[in-house]
TORDREN-332067 format. One record per residue (C-alpha): residue number from 1; x, y, z. Coordinates in pm, whole numbers, plus 50000, padded with zeros to 5 digits. Example, Ala and Ser with C-alpha at 12.3 -4.5 7.8 and 13.67 -1.06 7.14 Angstrom:
BEGIN
1, 51230, 49550, 50780;
2, 51367, 49894, 50714;
***
This chain:
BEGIN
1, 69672, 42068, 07056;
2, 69664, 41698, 06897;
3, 69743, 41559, 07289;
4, 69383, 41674, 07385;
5, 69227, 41438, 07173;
6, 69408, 41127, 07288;
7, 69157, 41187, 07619;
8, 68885, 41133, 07434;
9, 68959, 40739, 07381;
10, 69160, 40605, 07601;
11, 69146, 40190, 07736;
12, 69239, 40232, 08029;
13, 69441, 40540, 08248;
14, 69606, 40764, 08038;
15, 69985, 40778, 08042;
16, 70081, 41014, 08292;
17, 70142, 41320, 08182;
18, 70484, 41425, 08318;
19, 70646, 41182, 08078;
20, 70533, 41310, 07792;
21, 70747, 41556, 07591;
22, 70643, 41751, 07303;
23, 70921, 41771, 07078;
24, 70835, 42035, 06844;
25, 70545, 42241, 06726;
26, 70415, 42044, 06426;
27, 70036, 41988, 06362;
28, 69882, 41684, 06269;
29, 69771, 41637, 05900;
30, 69447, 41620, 05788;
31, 69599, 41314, 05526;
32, 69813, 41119, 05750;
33, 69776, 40761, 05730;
34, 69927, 40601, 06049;
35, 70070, 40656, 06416;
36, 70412, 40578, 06447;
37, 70605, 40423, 06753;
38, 70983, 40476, 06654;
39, 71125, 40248, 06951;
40, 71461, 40327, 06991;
41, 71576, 40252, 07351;
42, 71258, 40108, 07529;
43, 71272, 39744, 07287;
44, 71008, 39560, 07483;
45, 70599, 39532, 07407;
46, 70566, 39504, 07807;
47, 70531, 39778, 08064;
48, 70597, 40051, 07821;
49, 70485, 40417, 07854;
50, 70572, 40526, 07502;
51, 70394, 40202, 07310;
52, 70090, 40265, 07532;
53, 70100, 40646, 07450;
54, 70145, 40518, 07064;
55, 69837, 40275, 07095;
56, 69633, 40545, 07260;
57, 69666, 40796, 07003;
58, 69590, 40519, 06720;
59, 69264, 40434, 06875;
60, 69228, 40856, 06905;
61, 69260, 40878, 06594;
62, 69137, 40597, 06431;
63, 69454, 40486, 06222;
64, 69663, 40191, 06235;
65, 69982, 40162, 06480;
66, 70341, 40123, 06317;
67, 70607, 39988, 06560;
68, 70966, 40104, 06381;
69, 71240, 39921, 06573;
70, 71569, 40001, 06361;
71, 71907, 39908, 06480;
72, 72175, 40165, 06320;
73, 72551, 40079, 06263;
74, 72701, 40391, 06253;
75, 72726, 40429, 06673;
76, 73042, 40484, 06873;
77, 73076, 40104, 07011;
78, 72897, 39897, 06762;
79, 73004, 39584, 06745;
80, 72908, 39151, 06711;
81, 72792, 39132, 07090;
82, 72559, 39461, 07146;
83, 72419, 39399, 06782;
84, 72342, 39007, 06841;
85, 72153, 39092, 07253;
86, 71925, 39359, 06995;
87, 71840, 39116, 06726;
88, 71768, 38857, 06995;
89, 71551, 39140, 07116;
90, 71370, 39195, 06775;
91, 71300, 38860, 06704;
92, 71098, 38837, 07073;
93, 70927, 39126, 06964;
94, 70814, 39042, 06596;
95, 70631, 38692, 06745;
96, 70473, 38902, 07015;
97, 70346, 39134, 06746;
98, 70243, 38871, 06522;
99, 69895, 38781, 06623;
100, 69813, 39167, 06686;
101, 69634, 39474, 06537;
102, 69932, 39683, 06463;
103, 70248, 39674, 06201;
104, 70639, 39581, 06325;
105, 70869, 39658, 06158;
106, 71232, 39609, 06222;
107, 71538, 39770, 06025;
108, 71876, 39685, 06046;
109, 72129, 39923, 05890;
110, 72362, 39773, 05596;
111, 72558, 40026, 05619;
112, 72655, 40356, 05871;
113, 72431, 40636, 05726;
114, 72169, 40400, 05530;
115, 71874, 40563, 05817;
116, 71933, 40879, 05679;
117, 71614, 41054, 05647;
118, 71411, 40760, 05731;
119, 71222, 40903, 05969;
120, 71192, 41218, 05820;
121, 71006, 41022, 05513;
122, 70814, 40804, 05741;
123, 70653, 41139, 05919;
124, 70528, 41315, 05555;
125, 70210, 41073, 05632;
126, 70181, 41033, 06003;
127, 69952, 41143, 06237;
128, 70238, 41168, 06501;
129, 70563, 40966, 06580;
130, 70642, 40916, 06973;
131, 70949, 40790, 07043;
132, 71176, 40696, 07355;
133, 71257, 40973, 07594;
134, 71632, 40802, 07702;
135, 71854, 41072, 07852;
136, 72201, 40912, 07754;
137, 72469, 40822, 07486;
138, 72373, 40940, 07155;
139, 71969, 40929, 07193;
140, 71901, 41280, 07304;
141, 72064, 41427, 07018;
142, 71922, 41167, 06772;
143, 71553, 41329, 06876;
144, 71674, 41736, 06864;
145, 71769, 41608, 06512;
146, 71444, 41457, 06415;
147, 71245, 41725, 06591;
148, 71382, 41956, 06338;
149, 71320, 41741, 06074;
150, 70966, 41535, 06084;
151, 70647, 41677, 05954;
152, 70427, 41590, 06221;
153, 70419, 41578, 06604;
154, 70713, 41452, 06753;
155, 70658, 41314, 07134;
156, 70911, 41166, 07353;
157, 70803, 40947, 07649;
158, 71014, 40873, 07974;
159, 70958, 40532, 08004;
160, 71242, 40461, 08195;
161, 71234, 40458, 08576;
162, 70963, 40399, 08868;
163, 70984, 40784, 08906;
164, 70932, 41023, 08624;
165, 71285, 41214, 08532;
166, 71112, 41542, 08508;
167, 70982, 41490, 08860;
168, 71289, 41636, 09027;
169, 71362, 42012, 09067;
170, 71688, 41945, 09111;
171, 72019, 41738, 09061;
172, 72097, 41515, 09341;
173, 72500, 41476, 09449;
174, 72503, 41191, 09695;
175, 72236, 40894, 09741;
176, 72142, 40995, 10096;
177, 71966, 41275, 10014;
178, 71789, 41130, 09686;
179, 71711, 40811, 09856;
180, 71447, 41075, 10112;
181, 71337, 41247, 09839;
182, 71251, 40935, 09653;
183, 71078, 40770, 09976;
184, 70881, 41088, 10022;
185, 70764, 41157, 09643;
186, 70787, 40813, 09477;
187, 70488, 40676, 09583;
188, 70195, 40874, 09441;
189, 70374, 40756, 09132;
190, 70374, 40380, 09181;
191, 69976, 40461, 09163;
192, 70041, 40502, 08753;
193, 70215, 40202, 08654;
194, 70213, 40138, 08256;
195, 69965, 39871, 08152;
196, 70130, 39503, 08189;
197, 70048, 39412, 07797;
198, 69945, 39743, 07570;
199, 69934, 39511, 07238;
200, 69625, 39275, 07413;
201, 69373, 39239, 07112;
202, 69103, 39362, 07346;
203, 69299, 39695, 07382;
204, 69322, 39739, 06992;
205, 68967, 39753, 06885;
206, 68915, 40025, 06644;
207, 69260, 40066, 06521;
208, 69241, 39988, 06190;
209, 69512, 39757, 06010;
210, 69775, 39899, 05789;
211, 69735, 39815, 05429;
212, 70066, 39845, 05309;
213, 70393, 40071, 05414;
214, 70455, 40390, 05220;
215, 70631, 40268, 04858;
216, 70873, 40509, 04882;
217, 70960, 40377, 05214;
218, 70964, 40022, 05133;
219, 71170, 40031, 04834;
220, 71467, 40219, 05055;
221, 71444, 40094, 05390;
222, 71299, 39722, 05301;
223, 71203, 39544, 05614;
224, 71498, 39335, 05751;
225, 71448, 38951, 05755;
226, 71552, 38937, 06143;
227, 71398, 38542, 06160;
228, 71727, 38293, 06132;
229, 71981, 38592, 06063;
230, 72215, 38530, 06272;
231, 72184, 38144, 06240;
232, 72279, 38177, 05902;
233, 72504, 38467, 05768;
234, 72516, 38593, 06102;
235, 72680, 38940, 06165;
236, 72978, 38964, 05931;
237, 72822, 39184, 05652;
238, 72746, 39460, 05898;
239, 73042, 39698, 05948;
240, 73104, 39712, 06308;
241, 73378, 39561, 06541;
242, 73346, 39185, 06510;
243, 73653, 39223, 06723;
244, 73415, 39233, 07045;
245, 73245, 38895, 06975;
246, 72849, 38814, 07149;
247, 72886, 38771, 07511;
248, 72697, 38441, 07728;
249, 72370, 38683, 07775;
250, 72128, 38606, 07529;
251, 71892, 38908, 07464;
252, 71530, 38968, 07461;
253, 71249, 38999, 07642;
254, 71194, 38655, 07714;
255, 71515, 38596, 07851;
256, 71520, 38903, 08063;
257, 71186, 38759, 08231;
258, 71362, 38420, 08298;
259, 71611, 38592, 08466;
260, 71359, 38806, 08676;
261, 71247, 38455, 08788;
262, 71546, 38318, 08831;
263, 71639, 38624, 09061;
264, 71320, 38601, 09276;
265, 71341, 38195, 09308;
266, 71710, 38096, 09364;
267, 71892, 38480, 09448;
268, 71697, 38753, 09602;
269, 71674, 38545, 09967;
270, 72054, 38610, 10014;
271, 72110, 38906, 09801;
272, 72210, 39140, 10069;
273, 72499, 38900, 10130;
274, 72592, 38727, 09835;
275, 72598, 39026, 09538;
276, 72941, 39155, 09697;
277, 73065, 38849, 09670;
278, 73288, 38768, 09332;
279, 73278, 38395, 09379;
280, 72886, 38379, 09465;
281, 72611, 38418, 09211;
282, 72389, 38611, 09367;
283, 72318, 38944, 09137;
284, 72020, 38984, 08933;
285, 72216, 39007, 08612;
286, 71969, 39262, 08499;
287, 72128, 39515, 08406;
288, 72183, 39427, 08038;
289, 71817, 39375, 08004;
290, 71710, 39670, 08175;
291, 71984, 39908, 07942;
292, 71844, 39783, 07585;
293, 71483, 39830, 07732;
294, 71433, 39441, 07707;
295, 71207, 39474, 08086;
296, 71091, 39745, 08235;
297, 71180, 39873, 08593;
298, 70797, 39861, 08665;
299, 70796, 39498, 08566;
300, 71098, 39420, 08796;
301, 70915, 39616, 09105;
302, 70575, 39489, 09018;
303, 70738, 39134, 09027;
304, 70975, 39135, 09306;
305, 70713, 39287, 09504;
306, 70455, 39035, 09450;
307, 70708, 38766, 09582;
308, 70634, 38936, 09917;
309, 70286, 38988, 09882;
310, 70341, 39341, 09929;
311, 70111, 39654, 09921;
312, 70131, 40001, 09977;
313, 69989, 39967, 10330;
314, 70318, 39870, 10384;
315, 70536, 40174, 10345;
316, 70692, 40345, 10644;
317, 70779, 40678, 10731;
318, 71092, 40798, 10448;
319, 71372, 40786, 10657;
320, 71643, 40800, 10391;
321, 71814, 40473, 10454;
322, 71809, 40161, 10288;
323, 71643, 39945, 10499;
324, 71298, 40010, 10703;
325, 71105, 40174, 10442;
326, 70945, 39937, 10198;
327, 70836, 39715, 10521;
328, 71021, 39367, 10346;
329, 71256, 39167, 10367;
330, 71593, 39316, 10452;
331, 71741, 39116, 10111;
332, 71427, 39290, 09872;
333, 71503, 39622, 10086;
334, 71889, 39599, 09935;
335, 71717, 39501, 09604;
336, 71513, 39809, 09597;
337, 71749, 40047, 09676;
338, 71961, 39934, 09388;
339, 71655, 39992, 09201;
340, 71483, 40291, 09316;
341, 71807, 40516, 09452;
342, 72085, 40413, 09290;
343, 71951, 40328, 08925;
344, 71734, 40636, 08907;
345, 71996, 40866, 09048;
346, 72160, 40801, 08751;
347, 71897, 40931, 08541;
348, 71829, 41220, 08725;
349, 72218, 41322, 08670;
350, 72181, 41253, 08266;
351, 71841, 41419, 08197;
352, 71949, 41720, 08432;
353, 72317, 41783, 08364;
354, 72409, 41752, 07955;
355, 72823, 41758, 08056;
356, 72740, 41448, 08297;
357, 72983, 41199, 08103;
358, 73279, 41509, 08126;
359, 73554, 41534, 08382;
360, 73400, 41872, 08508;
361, 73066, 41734, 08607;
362, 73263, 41584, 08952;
363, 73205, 41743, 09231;
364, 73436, 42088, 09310;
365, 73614, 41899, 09600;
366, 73719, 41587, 09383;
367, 73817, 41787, 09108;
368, 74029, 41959, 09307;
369, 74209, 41704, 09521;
370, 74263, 41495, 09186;
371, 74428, 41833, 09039;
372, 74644, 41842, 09344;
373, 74788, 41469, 09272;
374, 74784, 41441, 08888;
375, 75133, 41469, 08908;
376, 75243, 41283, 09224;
377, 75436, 40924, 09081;
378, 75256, 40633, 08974;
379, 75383, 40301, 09127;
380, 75277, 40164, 08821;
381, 75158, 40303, 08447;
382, 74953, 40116, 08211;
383, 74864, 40213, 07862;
384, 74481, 40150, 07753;
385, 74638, 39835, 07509;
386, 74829, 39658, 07829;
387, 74429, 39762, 08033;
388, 74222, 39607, 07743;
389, 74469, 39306, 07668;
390, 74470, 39255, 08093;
391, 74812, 39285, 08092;
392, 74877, 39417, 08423;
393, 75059, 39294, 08766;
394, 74748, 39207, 08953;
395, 74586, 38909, 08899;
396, 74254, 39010, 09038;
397, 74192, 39328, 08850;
398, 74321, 39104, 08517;
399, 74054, 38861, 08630;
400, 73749, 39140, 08604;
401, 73884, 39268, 08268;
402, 73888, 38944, 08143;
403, 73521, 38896, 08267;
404, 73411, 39204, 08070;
405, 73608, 39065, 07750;
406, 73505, 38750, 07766;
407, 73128, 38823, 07890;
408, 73017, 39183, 07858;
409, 72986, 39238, 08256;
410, 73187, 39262, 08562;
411, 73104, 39135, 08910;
412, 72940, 39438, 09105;
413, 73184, 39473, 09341;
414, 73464, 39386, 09132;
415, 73372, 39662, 08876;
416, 73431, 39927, 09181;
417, 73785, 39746, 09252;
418, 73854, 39759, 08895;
419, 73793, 40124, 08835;
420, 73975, 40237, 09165;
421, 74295, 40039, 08971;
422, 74273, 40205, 08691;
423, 74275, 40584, 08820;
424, 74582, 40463, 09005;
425, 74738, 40355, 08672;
426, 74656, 40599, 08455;
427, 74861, 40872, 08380;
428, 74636, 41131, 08563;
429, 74278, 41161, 08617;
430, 74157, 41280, 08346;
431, 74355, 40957, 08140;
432, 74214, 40755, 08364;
433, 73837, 40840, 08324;
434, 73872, 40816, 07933;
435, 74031, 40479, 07998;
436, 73692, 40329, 08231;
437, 73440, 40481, 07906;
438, 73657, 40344, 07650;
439, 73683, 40041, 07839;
440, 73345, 39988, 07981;
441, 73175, 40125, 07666;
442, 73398, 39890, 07421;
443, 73266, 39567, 07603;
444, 72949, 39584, 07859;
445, 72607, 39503, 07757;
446, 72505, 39732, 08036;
447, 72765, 40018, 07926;
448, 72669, 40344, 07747;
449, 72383, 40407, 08045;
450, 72306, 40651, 08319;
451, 72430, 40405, 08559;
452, 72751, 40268, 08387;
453, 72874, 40645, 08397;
454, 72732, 40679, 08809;
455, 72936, 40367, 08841;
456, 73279, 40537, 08663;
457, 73254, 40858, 08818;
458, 73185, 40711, 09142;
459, 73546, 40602, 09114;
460, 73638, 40947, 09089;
461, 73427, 41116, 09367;
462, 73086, 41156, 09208;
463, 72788, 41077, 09501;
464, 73058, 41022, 09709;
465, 73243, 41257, 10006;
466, 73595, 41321, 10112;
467, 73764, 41071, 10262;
468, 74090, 41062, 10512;
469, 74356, 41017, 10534;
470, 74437, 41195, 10225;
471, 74691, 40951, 09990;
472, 74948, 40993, 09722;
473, 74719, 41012, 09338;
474, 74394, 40957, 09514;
475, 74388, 41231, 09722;
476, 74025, 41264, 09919;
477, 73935, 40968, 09673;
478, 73769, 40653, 09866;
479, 74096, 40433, 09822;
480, 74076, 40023, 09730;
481, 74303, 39763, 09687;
482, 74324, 39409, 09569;
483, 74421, 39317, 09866;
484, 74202, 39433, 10087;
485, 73995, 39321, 09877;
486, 74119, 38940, 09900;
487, 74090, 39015, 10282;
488, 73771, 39110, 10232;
489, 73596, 38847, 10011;
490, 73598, 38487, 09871;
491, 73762, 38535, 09512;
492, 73964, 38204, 09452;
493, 73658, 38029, 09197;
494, 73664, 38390, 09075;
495, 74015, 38444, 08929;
496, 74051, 38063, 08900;
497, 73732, 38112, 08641;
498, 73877, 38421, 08468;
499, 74275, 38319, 08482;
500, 74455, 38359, 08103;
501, 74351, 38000, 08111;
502, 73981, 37956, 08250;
503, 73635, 37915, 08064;
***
């Protein structure tokens, strides 16, 4: 098989290889002309699996690297703001690739459709294409397609979490029990990190450079001019929602890192505290980065860690709970388990369970106690319009829908309040989880991701347990309201901020 002979050159340790996925049975070609990287959901030249895979199977073979980054236009959700945070993203990446040994090339769609057999024509002279191995939203069945299609090797690699998706043997239904699993098996992986810069010139000696791009290629899919695009005619000829304008987040690599920084210097000393509270600013504000692949979560570890001066001398017996195993700081402990249980549960839901974003992927007991209220009276019923336009009664909940209007993100504990409101508003359950995607999906940079649909079904039940006493349309459900919330935490700079008439 081709995979034996990436072993034969490799710079450094080879990717590991429980994240690599053979896609189909093709052979390589005695003729092909290139390696391709088609980098769909991992945009980033940092701390990536699949590019080092890509690199390493170049300098196997001996033929130049190709990094295809297209951006299509035809997607459920496309729209000004998530099109703008990838372009920002491209542009980072064409100056890192610049001054390197390899070919980027970015493609953005005119039109829904134009990709059509893009990749198929691309593969008639490659060695092999390897591609991102992202369980969610419409990527899975964007590589069955290809698989079927290409001429040549097809590999997708996980790239996506500390642990390796196909680790597990098994789905996990509530964080306890993944949290001990992860504290018992996660550490022989955080032995095989990916390297910290693939693209170094020193790592692409013998890869030769690519002459030109196939003609036929070229003369369909011309390479998009991605430098001052959306200084000048901006986003306007594309056909998506221009409705859903760019959010404050700028995208890209380089502004994920300054966040990362930004985190670890001014946040992560009171983040236990302050990230439940709306009117505090004390959330990583990762999340958007960490969806379009813009960091890596072994960057954010490796990073966080070394604030700490941490080692893995320092682990403790797994005990499943959230503090007392890393052996930091009780703030990075909260940190971690954000990143390590509750991120990658997520994924391990999406790569195990295909129905995961479907009402019948809840667990038995919260279908069944939301069956027994569907019908019971709804104090008050909103339609997905009066939701979207934050046309409701409460003032707080109108506050976080206006934040994920206005800004592509809600406060994280605001986004659990706002949920809760709108399964009680909804017509029944089923309304009401259709409501969240839309929602969610329409307007967060972080949306259409293993954990924006933990976070949604969470709402109804999902990694959650039964909880008394039981309550007219919630049932079993874990029950909020605004104001317990307001009880609860500081909020006036929150709604003041996000009021029909704030910023």
């Amino acid at each position: 098989m081709y995979l034996e002979k990436v072993q034969e050159v490799i710079v450094g340790e080879p990717v590991p290889g429980i994240r690599i996925r053979n896609l189909n049975e093709a052979r390589v070609s005695g003729t092909s002309n290139y390696v391709v990287y088609w980098m769909t959901a991992f945009r980033r030249v940092r701390y990536n699996f699949a590019l080092q895979h890509a690199r390493d199977l170049a300098l196997s073979y001996k033929k130049p690297l190709l990094i295809l980054e297209p951006l299509r236009c035809g997607y459920r959700w496309a729209c000004d703001r998530f099109h703008r945070f990838v372009i920002e993203g491209m542009i980072d990446n064409d100056v890192s690739c610049s001054d390197k040994n390899v070919t980027y090339y970015p493609y953005l769609e005119p039109q829904a459709g134009s990709a059509s057999h893009l990749i198929e024509t691309l593969s008639k002279q490659a060695t092999a294409i390897v591609t991102d191995d992202f369980p969610c939203f419409f990527h899975p069945h964007m590589n069955r397609l290809a698989a079927r299609r290409v001429a040549c090797p097809l590999v997708a690699v996980d790239s996506n979490g500390l642990m390796p998706m196909s680790h597990a043997d098994r789905t996990f239904t509530v964080a306890h029990s993944y949290r001990r699993w992860m504290q018992k098996e996660l550490p022989e992986h955080l032995h095989g990190f990916p390297e910290a810069t693939p693209l170094a010139n020193s790592k692409l000696k013998g890869i030769p450079q690519l002459g030109e791009v196939p003609g036929e290629f070229l003369q369909r899919w011309p390479r998009s001019e991605i430098d001052g695009l959306l200084a000048s005619t901006g986003l306007f000829h594309f056909p998506i929602d221009h409705g859903v304008a760019p959010g404050v987040l700028a995208g890209g690599s380089r502004e994920a890192k300054r966040f990362l920084k930004r985190f670890i210097a001014q946040r992560l000393a009171s983040y236990d505290g302050d990230r439940n509270e709306p009117d505090e600013l004390g959330a990583s504000e990762l999340s958007p980065y960490l969806h379009f692949g813009h960091i890596s979560a072994h960057e954010v570890f490796s990073d966080v860690m070394e604030s700490e001066h941490w080692n893995l001398g320092k682990l403790s017996i797994p005990n499943g709970k959230v503090e007392g195993f890393w052996g930091v700081s009780k703030h990075l402990e909260a940190f971690l388990d954000q990143l390590c249980t509750w991120r990658e549960i997520g994924f391990n839901m999406c790569f195990r369970e295909p129905n995961y974003a479907q009402f019948k992927s809840l667990p038995t007991w919260a279908q069944e106690t939301l069956g027994k209220h569907k019908n019971d009276p709804r104090p008050y019923v909103y339609s997905r319009q009066q939701l979207d336009a934050s046309e409701t009664h409460d003032e707080i909940w109108n506050a976080a829908q206006r934040q994920l209007v206005r800004e592509g993100r809600i406060h994280n504990y605001m986004r659990m309040l706002w949920g809760k409101k709108i399964l009680q508003w909804s017509p029944d359950p089923h309304t009401a989880l259709r409501n969240m995607v839309e929602l969610n999906n329409k307007y967060a940079l972080d949306g259409r991701d293993p954990n924006s649909y933990s976070g949604i079904f969470w709402v109804l039940g999902r990694y959650d347990r039964a909880w008394g006493p039981e309550r007219a349309i919630f049932g079993k459900i874990r029950y909020m309201t605004s104001e317990n919330t307001a009880k609860k935490h500081r909020l006036s700079s929150y709604i003041r901020k996000y009021s029909a008439d704030g910023e």
